[in-house]
C-alpha positions as CSV (number, residue, x, y, z in Angstrom):
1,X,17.1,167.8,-53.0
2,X,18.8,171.0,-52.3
3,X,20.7,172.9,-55.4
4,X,22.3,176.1,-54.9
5,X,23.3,178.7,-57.5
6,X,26.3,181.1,-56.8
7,X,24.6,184.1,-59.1
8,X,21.1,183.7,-57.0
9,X,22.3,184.0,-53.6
10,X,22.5,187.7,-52.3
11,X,25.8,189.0,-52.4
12,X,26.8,191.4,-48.9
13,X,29.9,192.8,-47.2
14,X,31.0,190.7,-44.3
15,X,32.2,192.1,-41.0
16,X,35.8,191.3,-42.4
17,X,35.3,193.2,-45.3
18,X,35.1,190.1,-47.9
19,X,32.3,190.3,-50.5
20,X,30.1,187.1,-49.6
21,X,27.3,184.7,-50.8
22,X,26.0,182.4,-48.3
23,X,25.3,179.1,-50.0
24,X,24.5,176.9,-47.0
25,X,23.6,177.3,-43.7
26,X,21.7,175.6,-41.2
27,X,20.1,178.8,-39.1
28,X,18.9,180.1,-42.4
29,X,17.8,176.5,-44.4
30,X,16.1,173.8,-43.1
31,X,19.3,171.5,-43.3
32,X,20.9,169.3,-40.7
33,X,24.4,170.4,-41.0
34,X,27.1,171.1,-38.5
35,X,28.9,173.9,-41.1
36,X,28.0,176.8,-43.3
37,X,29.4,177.5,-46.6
38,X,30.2,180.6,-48.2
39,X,31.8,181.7,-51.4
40,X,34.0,184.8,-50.7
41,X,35.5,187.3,-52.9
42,X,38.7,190.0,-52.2
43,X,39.4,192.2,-55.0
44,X,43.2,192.8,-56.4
45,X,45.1,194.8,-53.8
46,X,42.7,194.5,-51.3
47,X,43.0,192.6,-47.9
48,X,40.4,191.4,-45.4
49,X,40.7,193.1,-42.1
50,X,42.0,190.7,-39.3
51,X,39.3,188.8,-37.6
52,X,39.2,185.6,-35.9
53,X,36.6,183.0,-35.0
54,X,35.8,182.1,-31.5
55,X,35.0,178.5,-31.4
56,X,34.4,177.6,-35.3
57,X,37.4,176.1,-37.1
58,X,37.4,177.6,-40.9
59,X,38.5,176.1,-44.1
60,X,39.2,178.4,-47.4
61,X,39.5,176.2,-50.5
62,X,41.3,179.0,-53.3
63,X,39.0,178.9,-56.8
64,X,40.9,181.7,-58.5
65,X,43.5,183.7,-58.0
66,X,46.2,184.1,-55.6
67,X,47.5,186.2,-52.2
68,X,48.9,185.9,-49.1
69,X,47.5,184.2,-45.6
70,X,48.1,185.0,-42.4
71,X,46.9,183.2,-39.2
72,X,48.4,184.3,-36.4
73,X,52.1,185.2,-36.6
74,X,52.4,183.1,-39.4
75,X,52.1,184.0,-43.6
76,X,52.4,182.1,-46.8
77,X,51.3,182.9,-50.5
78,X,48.5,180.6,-51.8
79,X,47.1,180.0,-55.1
80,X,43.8,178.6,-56.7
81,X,43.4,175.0,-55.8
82,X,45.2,175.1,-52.2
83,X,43.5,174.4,-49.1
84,X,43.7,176.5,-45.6
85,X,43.0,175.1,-42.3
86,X,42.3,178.0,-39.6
87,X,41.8,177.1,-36.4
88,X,39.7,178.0,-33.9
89,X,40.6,181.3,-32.0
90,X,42.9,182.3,-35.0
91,X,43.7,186.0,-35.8
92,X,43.5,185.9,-39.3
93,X,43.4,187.9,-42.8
94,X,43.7,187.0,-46.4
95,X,45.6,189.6,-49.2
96,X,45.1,189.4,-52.6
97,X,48.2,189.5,-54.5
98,X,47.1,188.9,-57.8
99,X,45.6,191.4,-60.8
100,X,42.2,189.3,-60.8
101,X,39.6,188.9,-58.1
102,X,40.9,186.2,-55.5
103,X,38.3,183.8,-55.7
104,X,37.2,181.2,-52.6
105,X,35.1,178.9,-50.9
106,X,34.7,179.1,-46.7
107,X,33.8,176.0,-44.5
108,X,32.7,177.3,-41.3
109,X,32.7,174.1,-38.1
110,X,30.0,174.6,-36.7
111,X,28.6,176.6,-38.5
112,X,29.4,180.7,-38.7
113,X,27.3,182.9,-36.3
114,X,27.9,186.5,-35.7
115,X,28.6,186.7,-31.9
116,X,31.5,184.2,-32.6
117,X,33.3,186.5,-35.0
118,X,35.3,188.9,-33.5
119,X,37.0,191.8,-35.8
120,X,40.8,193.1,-34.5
């Protein structure tokens, strides 16, 4: 059995600018998954920078807080408890509009791997 804490995973700046904690991966665990999952933070008024991922599709699932998404030409607020598809290839950033730390979960298939991430 496999149980992961939030507070004991190392927290690090990805390449979009989000703060992140890995919580599962299958390059880095010995787990037979397809996806990776990582708890992501943006802080009030900031925005990630526009990125998109090759060939992985990407879910966020909001925990707290709230902002605005954009994939591709497209944007819409979202709130805590709202799921985003992104597809693969997507351009995509995430704004928070909110005065507390926007707050979500990413669901990387397959799984997230640096040479697949490109930054705009």
């Amino acid at each position: 059995m496999l149980i992961k804490t939030l507070q004991t995973c190392n927290e690090f700046i990805a390449g979009d600018n989000t703060i992140l904690r890995e919580l599962l991966h299958p390059d880095k665990m010995d787990l037979k998954l397809r996806y990776s999952l990582a708890h992501a933070v943006v802080k009030p008024g900031e925005t990630s920078l526009w990125h998109r991922l090759k060939t992985a599709s990407e879910v966020y699932y909001i925990l707290e807080g709230e902002g605005m998404m954009y994939i591709d030409n497209e944007s819409q607020n979202v709130r805590s408890g709202q799921s985003i598809y992104i597809p693969p290839n997507a351009k995509q950033r995430i704004k928070n509009t909110g005065k507390s730390d926007l707050k979500f979960l990413c669901i990387v298939d397959h799984a997230w791997k640096k040479e697949n991430e490109e930054i705009l």
